[in-house]
N, C-alpha and C positions, 0 to 999 in steps of 0.2 A: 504494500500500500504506500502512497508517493503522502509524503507530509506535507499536508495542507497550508501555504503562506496566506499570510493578510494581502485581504480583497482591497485592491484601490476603491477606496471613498469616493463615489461621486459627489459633486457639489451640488445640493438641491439649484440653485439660483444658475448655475451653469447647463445644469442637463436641461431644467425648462426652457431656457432660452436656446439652448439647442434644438429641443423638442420642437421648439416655434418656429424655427429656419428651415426644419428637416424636408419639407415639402413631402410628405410622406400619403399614400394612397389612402382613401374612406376606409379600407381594412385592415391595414396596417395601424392608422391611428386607432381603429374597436382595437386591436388589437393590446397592440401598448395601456389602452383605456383600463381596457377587462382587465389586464395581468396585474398591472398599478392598483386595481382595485380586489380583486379576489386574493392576492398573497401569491395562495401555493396554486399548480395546477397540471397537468399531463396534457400532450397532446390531443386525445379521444374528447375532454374538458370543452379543449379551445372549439375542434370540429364541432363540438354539440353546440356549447353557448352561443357560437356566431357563426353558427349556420353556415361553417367552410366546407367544399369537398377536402378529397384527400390529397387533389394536387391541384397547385402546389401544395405540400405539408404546412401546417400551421407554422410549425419551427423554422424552415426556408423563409416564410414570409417575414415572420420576427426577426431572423437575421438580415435581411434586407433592410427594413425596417430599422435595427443596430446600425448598419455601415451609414446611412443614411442621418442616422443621428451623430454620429461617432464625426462623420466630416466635420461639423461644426462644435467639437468640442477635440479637437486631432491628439491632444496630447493625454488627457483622461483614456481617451478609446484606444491608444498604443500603452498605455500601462495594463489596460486589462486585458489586450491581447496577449500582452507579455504573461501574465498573472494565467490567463485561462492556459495558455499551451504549459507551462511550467506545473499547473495543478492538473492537468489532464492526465489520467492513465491510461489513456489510448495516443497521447502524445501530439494532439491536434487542437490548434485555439478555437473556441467557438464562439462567435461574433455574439451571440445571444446572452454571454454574458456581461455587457453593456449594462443589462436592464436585471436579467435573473439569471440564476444559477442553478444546479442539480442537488438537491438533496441528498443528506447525510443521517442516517438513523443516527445514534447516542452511542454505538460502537465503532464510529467511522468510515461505516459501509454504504455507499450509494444505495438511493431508494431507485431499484430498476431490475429487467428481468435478466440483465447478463451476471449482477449477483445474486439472484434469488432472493430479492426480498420486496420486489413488489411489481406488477402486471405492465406497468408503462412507468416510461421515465417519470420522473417528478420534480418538477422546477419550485421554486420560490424565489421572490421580486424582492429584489437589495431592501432592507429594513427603510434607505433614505429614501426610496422611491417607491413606499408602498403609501396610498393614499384612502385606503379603503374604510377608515374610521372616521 
């Protein structure tokens, strides 16, 4: 198991203002809306709540949606590529953590089906970017 480094902090005041340039699509923005506001969520979640098919993948569009953000904020979104490929155990950044990240049970095991211990991946939205209360 790869030890977990501290997540670069987004800046509330910087990612909205990013959020606001990003020129980002009607789905894209539910998109970001919903995660910001539910917390945790899996793929199957996103298809249901906002009524996506399956392609593109809910997750491809979030990513898109990240790079899109990430231009206008370039040096936030290059520490957390740096930060995703470094905590990665499959050794690949994934742009989706801009906004949320892959779950961790209480013994340091991803919540997903390649460890056995849950049906679909499972994200949860950075603490500073959760607006759901």
């Amino acid at each position: 198991m790869k030890k977990i480094s501290r997540r670069p902090v987004a800046n509330l005041e910087l990612f909205e203002g990013a959020l606001g340039l990003a020129d980002l699509s009607t789905i894209q923005q539910e998109l970001i809306d919903y995660i910001r506001f539910i917390g945790t969520f899996t793929q199957p979640i996103l298809n249901r709540e906002l009524g996506l098919t399956n392609k593109p993948p809910a997750l491809s569009i979030l990513c898109d949606a990240c790079r899109k953000i990430g231009m206008h904020m370039p040096e936030h979104f290059s520490q957390v590529r740096s930060w995703s490929l470094n905590t990665s155990q499959d050794g690949v950044q994934w742009d989706g953590d801009l906004v949320c990240s892959i779950t961790w049970n209480i013994d340091g095991t991803r919540l997903c089906p390649e460890e056995g211990t849950a049906q679909f991946h499972n994200f949860a939205v950075h603490p500073e970017l959760f607006n759901g209360l």
